[in-house]
C-alpha positions, 0 to 999 in steps of 0.5 A: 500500500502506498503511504504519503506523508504531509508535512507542513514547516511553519517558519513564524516571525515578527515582521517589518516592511518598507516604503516604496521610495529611495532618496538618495544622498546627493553627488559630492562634487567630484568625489569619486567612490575611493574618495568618498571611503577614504573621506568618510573614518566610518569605511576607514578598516574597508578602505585600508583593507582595499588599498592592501590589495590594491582594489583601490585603484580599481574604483578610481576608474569610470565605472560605473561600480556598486560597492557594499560597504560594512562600515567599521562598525559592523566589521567591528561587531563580527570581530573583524579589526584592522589587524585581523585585517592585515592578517588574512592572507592577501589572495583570501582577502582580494576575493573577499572583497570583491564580492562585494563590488558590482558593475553597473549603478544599482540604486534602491529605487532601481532594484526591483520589488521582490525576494532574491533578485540577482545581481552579480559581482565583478567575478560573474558570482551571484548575490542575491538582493531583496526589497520584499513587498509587504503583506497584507497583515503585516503590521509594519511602520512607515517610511522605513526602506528595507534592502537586503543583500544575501539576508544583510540590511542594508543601514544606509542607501545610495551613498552617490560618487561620480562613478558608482553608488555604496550601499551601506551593510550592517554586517560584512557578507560572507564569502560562499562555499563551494557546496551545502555539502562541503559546508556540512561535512566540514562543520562538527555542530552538523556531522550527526545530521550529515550521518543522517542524510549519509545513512540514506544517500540524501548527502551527496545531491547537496553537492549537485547544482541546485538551489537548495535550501536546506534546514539543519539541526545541529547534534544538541537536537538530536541529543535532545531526543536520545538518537544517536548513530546507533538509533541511526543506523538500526533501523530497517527497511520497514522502519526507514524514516529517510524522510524525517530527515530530509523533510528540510531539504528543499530544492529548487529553491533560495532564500534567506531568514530575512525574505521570511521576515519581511516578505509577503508569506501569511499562514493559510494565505499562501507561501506553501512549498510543495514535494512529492512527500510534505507541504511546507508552509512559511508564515508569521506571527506579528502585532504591533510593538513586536521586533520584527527579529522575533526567533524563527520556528518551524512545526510539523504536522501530520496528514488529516491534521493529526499532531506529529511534532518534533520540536519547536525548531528555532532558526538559530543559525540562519543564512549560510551561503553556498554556491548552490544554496543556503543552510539554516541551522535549527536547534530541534528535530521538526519530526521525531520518529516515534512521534510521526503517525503515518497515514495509509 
Protein backbone atom coordinates (compact mmCIF):
# COMPACT_ATOMS: atom_id res chain seq x y z
CA UNK A 1 0.00 0.00 0.00
CA UNK A 2 1.12 3.44 -0.95
CA UNK A 3 1.76 5.76 2.08
CA UNK A 4 2.10 9.95 1.63
CA UNK A 5 3.45 11.68 4.23
CA UNK A 6 2.37 15.65 4.56
CA UNK A 7 4.32 17.86 6.43
CA UNK A 8 3.87 21.42 6.84
CA UNK A 9 7.15 23.79 8.45
CA UNK A 10 5.91 26.71 9.82
CA UNK A 11 8.50 29.36 9.85
CA UNK A 12 6.79 32.11 12.23
CA UNK A 13 8.37 35.68 12.89
CA UNK A 14 7.77 39.46 13.62
CA UNK A 15 7.55 41.32 10.58
CA UNK A 16 8.55 44.95 9.33
CA UNK A 17 8.28 46.31 5.79
CA UNK A 18 9.46 49.37 3.84
CA UNK A 19 8.48 52.29 1.77
CA UNK A 20 8.35 52.17 -1.53
CA UNK A 21 10.76 55.29 -2.43
CA UNK A 22 14.62 55.98 -2.40
CA UNK A 23 16.02 59.48 -1.84
CA UNK A 24 19.44 59.36 -2.45
CA UNK A 25 22.22 61.18 -0.93
CA UNK A 26 23.43 63.67 -3.16
CA UNK A 27 26.57 63.67 -5.68
CA UNK A 28 29.61 65.15 -3.77
CA UNK A 29 31.12 67.41 -6.46
CA UNK A 30 33.82 65.18 -7.91
CA UNK A 31 34.36 62.74 -5.26
CA UNK A 32 34.58 59.61 -6.82
CA UNK A 33 33.80 56.42 -4.75
CA UNK A 34 37.57 55.65 -3.48
CA UNK A 35 37.16 59.11 -2.50
CA UNK A 36 34.02 59.01 -0.58
CA UNK A 37 35.92 55.95 1.51
CA UNK A 38 38.71 57.42 2.11
CA UNK A 39 36.92 60.59 3.50
CA UNK A 40 34.32 59.12 5.43
CA UNK A 41 36.72 57.35 9.03
CA UNK A 42 33.29 55.06 9.44
CA UNK A 43 34.74 52.96 5.72
CA UNK A 44 38.44 53.59 7.21
CA UNK A 45 39.21 49.38 8.00
CA UNK A 46 37.08 48.85 4.24
CA UNK A 47 39.25 51.01 2.62
CA UNK A 48 42.78 50.26 4.14
CA UNK A 49 41.58 46.77 3.51
CA UNK A 50 41.11 47.64 -0.40
CA UNK A 51 44.36 49.76 -0.67
CA UNK A 52 46.38 46.46 0.96
CA UNK A 53 45.09 44.66 -2.27
CA UNK A 54 45.21 47.13 -4.45
CA UNK A 55 41.39 47.11 -5.18
CA UNK A 56 41.69 50.81 -4.84
CA UNK A 57 42.81 51.54 -7.76
CA UNK A 58 40.01 49.67 -9.41
CA UNK A 59 37.45 52.29 -8.05
CA UNK A 60 39.09 55.18 -9.24
CA UNK A 61 38.01 54.18 -12.94
CA UNK A 62 34.91 55.35 -14.59
CA UNK A 63 32.99 52.56 -13.86
CA UNK A 64 30.13 52.62 -13.09
CA UNK A 65 30.54 50.13 -9.57
CA UNK A 66 28.18 49.40 -6.68
CA UNK A 67 30.03 48.81 -3.65
CA UNK A 68 28.51 47.08 -0.48
CA UNK A 69 30.02 48.53 2.05
CA UNK A 70 30.11 47.16 6.01
CA UNK A 71 31.30 50.26 7.92
CA UNK A 72 33.66 49.94 10.68
CA UNK A 73 31.41 49.24 12.90
CA UNK A 74 29.60 46.35 11.69
CA UNK A 75 33.32 44.51 10.93
CA UNK A 76 33.61 45.56 14.44
CA UNK A 77 30.67 43.73 15.56
CA UNK A 78 31.84 40.29 13.89
CA UNK A 79 35.20 40.81 15.50
CA UNK A 80 36.86 41.96 12.44
CA UNK A 81 39.59 44.56 13.17
CA UNK A 82 42.39 46.40 11.32
CA UNK A 83 44.76 43.79 12.49
CA UNK A 84 42.92 40.75 11.54
CA UNK A 85 42.57 42.54 8.60
CA UNK A 86 46.29 42.78 7.75
CA UNK A 87 46.44 39.13 8.78
CA UNK A 88 44.25 37.26 6.28
CA UNK A 89 46.09 36.05 3.58
CA UNK A 90 46.27 38.96 0.51
CA UNK A 91 44.65 36.18 -2.44
CA UNK A 92 41.92 35.50 0.52
CA UNK A 93 41.34 38.88 1.11
CA UNK A 94 41.20 40.39 -2.66
CA UNK A 95 38.36 37.65 -3.38
CA UNK A 96 36.50 38.52 -0.44
CA UNK A 97 36.05 41.93 -1.05
CA UNK A 98 35.43 41.57 -4.43
CA UNK A 99 32.45 40.13 -3.89
CA UNK A 100 31.20 42.89 -2.58
CA UNK A 101 31.94 45.22 -5.62
CA UNK A 102 29.42 45.09 -8.72
CA UNK A 103 29.42 46.71 -12.04
CA UNK A 104 26.70 48.74 -13.00
CA UNK A 105 24.74 51.85 -10.60
CA UNK A 106 22.24 49.64 -8.59
CA UNK A 107 20.46 52.35 -6.68
CA UNK A 108 17.43 51.19 -4.38
CA UNK A 109 14.96 52.68 -6.43
CA UNK A 110 16.24 50.71 -9.44
CA UNK A 111 16.16 47.36 -7.80
CA UNK A 112 13.09 45.84 -8.25
CA UNK A 113 10.42 44.88 -5.54
CA UNK A 114 10.84 41.39 -4.94
CA UNK A 115 12.59 38.46 -2.96
CA UNK A 116 16.48 37.48 -4.01
CA UNK A 117 16.72 39.28 -7.27
CA UNK A 118 20.09 38.58 -8.71
CA UNK A 119 22.98 40.77 -9.37
CA UNK A 120 26.37 39.76 -9.95
CA UNK A 121 29.69 40.79 -8.64
CA UNK A 122 32.59 41.53 -10.81
CA UNK A 123 33.92 37.84 -10.68
CA UNK A 124 30.42 36.93 -12.54
CA UNK A 125 29.39 35.29 -8.82
CA UNK A 126 25.82 35.75 -7.70
CA UNK A 127 24.43 37.99 -4.92
CA UNK A 128 21.01 37.87 -4.09
CA UNK A 129 19.14 41.35 -3.37
CA UNK A 130 15.83 41.54 -1.80
CA UNK A 131 13.09 44.52 -1.22
CA UNK A 132 10.40 42.50 -0.17
CA UNK A 133 6.71 43.70 -0.98
CA UNK A 134 4.93 43.88 2.28
CA UNK A 135 1.98 41.55 3.36
CA UNK A 136 -1.34 42.23 3.79
CA UNK A 137 -1.29 41.85 7.80
CA UNK A 138 1.81 42.86 8.36
CA UNK A 139 1.91 45.44 10.73
CA UNK A 140 4.63 47.39 9.55
CA UNK A 141 5.86 51.31 10.27
CA UNK A 142 6.19 53.89 7.76
CA UNK A 143 8.74 55.22 5.88
CA UNK A 144 11.39 52.83 6.76
CA UNK A 145 13.32 51.40 3.17
CA UNK A 146 14.42 47.78 3.61
CA UNK A 147 17.24 46.39 1.45
CA UNK A 148 18.62 43.14 1.96
CA UNK A 149 21.89 41.52 0.33
CA UNK A 150 22.44 37.68 0.89
CA UNK A 151 19.84 38.42 4.30
CA UNK A 152 22.18 41.59 5.08
CA UNK A 153 20.24 45.18 5.82
CA UNK A 154 21.40 47.44 4.18
CA UNK A 155 21.91 50.59 7.29
CA UNK A 156 22.42 53.39 4.91
CA UNK A 157 21.30 53.63 0.77
CA UNK A 158 22.60 55.34 -2.28
CA UNK A 159 25.73 56.91 -0.97
CA UNK A 160 26.32 58.52 -4.66
CA UNK A 161 30.15 59.25 -6.30
CA UNK A 162 30.54 60.02 -9.69
CA UNK A 163 31.46 56.83 -10.57
CA UNK A 164 29.22 54.26 -8.67
CA UNK A 165 26.87 54.04 -5.86
CA UNK A 166 27.52 52.46 -1.76
CA UNK A 167 25.19 50.56 -0.41
CA UNK A 168 25.75 50.66 3.44
CA UNK A 169 25.56 46.98 5.24
CA UNK A 170 25.13 46.24 8.95
CA UNK A 171 27.29 43.01 8.73
CA UNK A 172 30.12 42.07 6.15
CA UNK A 173 28.83 39.37 3.76
CA UNK A 174 30.16 36.10 3.64
CA UNK A 175 32.05 34.63 1.11
CA UNK A 176 30.34 31.39 -0.42
CA UNK A 177 31.47 27.81 -0.03
CA UNK A 178 31.61 25.54 -2.86
CA UNK A 179 28.62 23.33 -1.96
CA UNK A 180 25.73 22.79 1.16
CA UNK A 181 27.76 19.57 1.05
CA UNK A 182 31.01 20.76 1.72
CA UNK A 183 29.88 23.21 4.47
CA UNK A 184 28.08 20.08 6.29
CA UNK A 185 30.75 17.89 6.17
CA UNK A 186 33.37 20.46 7.39
CA UNK A 187 31.38 22.00 10.34
CA UNK A 188 31.34 19.39 13.71
CA UNK A 189 27.81 21.43 15.14
CA UNK A 190 26.08 19.17 11.94
CA UNK A 191 28.08 15.56 11.39
CA UNK A 192 25.18 13.60 13.22
CA UNK A 193 22.70 15.09 10.56
CA UNK A 194 25.40 14.61 7.82
CA UNK A 195 25.49 10.82 9.31
CA UNK A 196 21.60 11.22 8.65
CA UNK A 197 21.34 12.38 5.34
CA UNK A 198 24.71 9.88 4.64
CA UNK A 199 22.73 6.72 6.15
CA UNK A 200 20.45 7.28 3.20
CA UNK A 201 22.33 8.52 0.34
CA UNK A 202 20.31 12.01 0.78
CA UNK A 203 24.16 13.91 1.11
CA UNK A 204 25.71 13.86 -1.99
CA UNK A 205 22.88 15.62 -4.12
CA UNK A 206 23.67 18.54 -1.96
CA UNK A 207 26.67 18.88 -3.85
CA UNK A 208 24.63 18.81 -7.08
CA UNK A 209 23.79 22.13 -8.80
CA UNK A 210 20.96 23.09 -7.15
CA UNK A 211 19.43 25.84 -5.50
CA UNK A 212 18.89 24.38 -2.44
CA UNK A 213 17.55 25.03 0.88
CA UNK A 214 18.20 23.37 3.48
CA UNK A 215 17.07 23.09 7.20
CA UNK A 216 19.60 21.53 9.58
CA UNK A 217 19.66 20.51 13.01
CA UNK A 218 22.55 20.67 14.91
CA UNK A 219 23.92 17.36 17.06
CA UNK A 220 22.44 19.07 20.52
CA UNK A 221 18.84 18.49 18.59
CA UNK A 222 19.37 15.15 18.42
CA UNK A 223 20.94 14.63 21.96
CA UNK A 224 17.63 16.06 22.75
CA UNK A 225 15.89 13.30 21.90
CA UNK A 226 18.38 10.32 22.83
CA UNK A 227 19.18 9.44 18.96
CA UNK A 228 22.44 8.77 18.24
CA UNK A 229 24.33 6.85 15.26
CA UNK A 230 23.13 3.65 16.85
CA UNK A 231 19.46 4.53 16.57
CA UNK A 232 20.51 5.61 13.33
CA UNK A 233 21.68 3.33 11.89
CA UNK A 234 19.43 0.38 13.47
CA UNK A 235 16.76 0.97 11.57
CA UNK A 236 15.36 -1.40 8.70
CA UNK A 237 13.56 -1.04 5.62
CA UNK A 238 10.02 -1.48 7.19
CA UNK A 239 11.26 1.04 9.60
CA UNK A 240 13.14 3.69 7.13
CA UNK A 241 12.34 7.16 8.45
CA UNK A 242 14.72 8.67 5.41
CA UNK A 243 12.32 11.25 5.03
CA UNK A 244 12.07 12.75 8.60
CA UNK A 245 15.45 13.78 7.97
CA UNK A 246 15.26 15.40 4.54
CA UNK A 247 11.76 16.96 5.33
CA UNK A 248 14.18 20.07 5.41
CA UNK A 249 15.93 19.65 2.26
CA UNK A 250 14.08 21.79 -0.49
CA UNK A 251 15.24 22.03 -3.84
CA UNK A 252 14.82 24.47 -6.32
CA UNK A 253 14.85 26.73 -4.29
CA UNK A 254 16.66 30.05 -2.28
CA UNK A 255 16.23 32.29 0.45
CA UNK A 256 17.23 33.84 3.17
CA UNK A 257 15.52 34.45 7.12
CA UNK A 258 15.22 37.67 6.15
CA UNK A 259 12.81 37.01 2.96
CA UNK A 260 10.80 35.36 5.69
CA UNK A 261 10.66 38.43 7.97
CA UNK A 262 9.70 40.97 5.73
CA UNK A 263 8.34 39.25 2.97
CA UNK A 264 4.65 38.69 1.59
CA UNK A 265 4.06 34.87 3.18
CA UNK A 266 0.94 34.70 5.80
CA UNK A 267 -0.26 31.28 7.16
CA UNK A 268 -3.28 29.62 5.38
CA UNK A 269 -2.68 32.72 2.52
CA UNK A 270 -0.07 31.10 0.53
CA UNK A 271 3.91 30.68 0.93
CA UNK A 272 3.28 26.91 0.50
CA UNK A 273 6.07 24.75 -0.73
CA UNK A 274 5.46 21.66 -2.36
CA UNK A 275 7.17 17.86 -2.88
CA UNK A 276 6.23 14.68 -3.53
CA UNK A 277 6.37 13.86 0.29
CA UNK A 278 5.12 17.09 2.66
CA UNK A 279 3.75 20.68 2.15
CA UNK A 280 5.82 23.22 3.64
CA UNK A 281 4.10 26.45 4.62
CA UNK A 282 6.10 29.84 5.64
CA UNK A 283 4.26 32.06 7.90
CA UNK A 284 4.20 34.57 10.82
CA UNK A 285 3.01 35.85 13.62
CA UNK A 286 3.15 39.52 14.13
CA UNK A 287 1.31 42.62 16.11
CA UNK A 288 2.30 46.00 16.65
CA UNK A 289 5.21 46.64 19.14
CA UNK A 290 6.98 43.23 18.29
CA UNK A 291 10.70 43.50 16.80
CA UNK A 292 10.42 42.37 13.85
CA UNK A 293 13.72 39.51 14.51
CA UNK A 294 11.30 37.85 16.58
CA UNK A 295 13.11 33.88 16.71
CA UNK A 296 12.06 31.91 13.50
CA UNK A 297 10.11 28.10 14.45
CA UNK A 298 9.30 25.64 12.49
CA UNK A 299 6.23 22.98 13.34
CA UNK A 300 5.35 19.93 11.87
CA UNK A 301 2.21 18.44 11.12
CA UNK A 302 0.82 15.25 10.24
CA UNK A 303 -1.63 14.50 7.32
CA UNK A 304 -5.79 14.99 8.35
CA UNK A 305 -4.47 17.23 10.93
CA UNK A 306 -3.43 14.70 13.42
CA UNK A 307 -0.37 16.44 15.64
CA UNK A 308 3.45 14.89 14.52
CA UNK A 309 5.53 17.24 16.37
CA UNK A 310 9.08 17.17 16.81
CA UNK A 311 10.50 20.24 18.40
CA UNK A 312 9.60 23.77 18.08
CA UNK A 313 12.64 24.15 15.98
CA UNK A 314 14.29 27.70 16.47
CA UNK A 315 16.26 29.09 13.37
CA UNK A 316 19.17 29.82 15.37
CA UNK A 317 21.69 29.67 12.83
CA UNK A 318 20.40 31.05 9.50
CA UNK A 319 21.91 32.13 6.31
CA UNK A 320 24.52 30.01 5.20
CA UNK A 321 25.61 30.81 1.73
CA UNK A 322 26.89 28.10 -0.67
CA UNK A 323 27.38 28.07 -4.19
CA UNK A 324 24.14 26.35 -4.57
CA UNK A 325 22.25 27.45 -1.59
CA UNK A 326 21.67 28.00 1.52
CA UNK A 327 21.78 26.32 5.05
CA UNK A 328 19.62 27.20 8.27
CA UNK A 329 20.73 25.83 11.33
CA UNK A 330 17.73 24.86 13.70
CA UNK A 331 18.34 23.92 17.18
CA UNK A 332 15.29 20.83 17.40
CA UNK A 333 14.12 17.93 15.05
CA UNK A 334 10.81 19.21 13.30
CA UNK A 335 9.76 15.42 13.38
CA UNK A 336 10.62 12.87 15.56
CA UNK A 337 10.28 9.35 14.71
CA UNK A 338 8.29 7.54 17.47
CA UNK A 339 6.32 10.66 17.45
CA UNK A 340 5.21 10.60 13.32
CA UNK A 341 1.61 8.81 12.65
CA UNK A 342 1.87 7.72 9.24
CA UNK A 343 -1.24 7.51 7.37
CA UNK A 344 -2.08 4.78 4.98
Amino acid sequence: MRRTYLIVLVLLAGACSKSQTSTPVPVIEGQTLLQRLKNNYDFSEFYNALQRVHLDTLLEGPGPFTLLVPDNTALQAQGITQDSLNRIDTGQLRKLLAYHILENNITYASIPQTIDYIYRNIEGLPLYFSVPVPGNTQTQPTGIQFLHVNGVKATSLDLVATNGVIQVLSSPLSYPVPSIKEFLVNNPNYSMYVSALQQYGELNQLDSAGPWVVFAPDNNAFANWNITMDTITAETPQTNYSWLWTAGVMPHELFFASDILDGPVEIGAGGYYLTANYVIQFGYYGQAGLSCYRPNYIQVYSQGGVYSLGDYCNDVDPDHIAMNGVVHGLDGLPVYPDSTIVQP
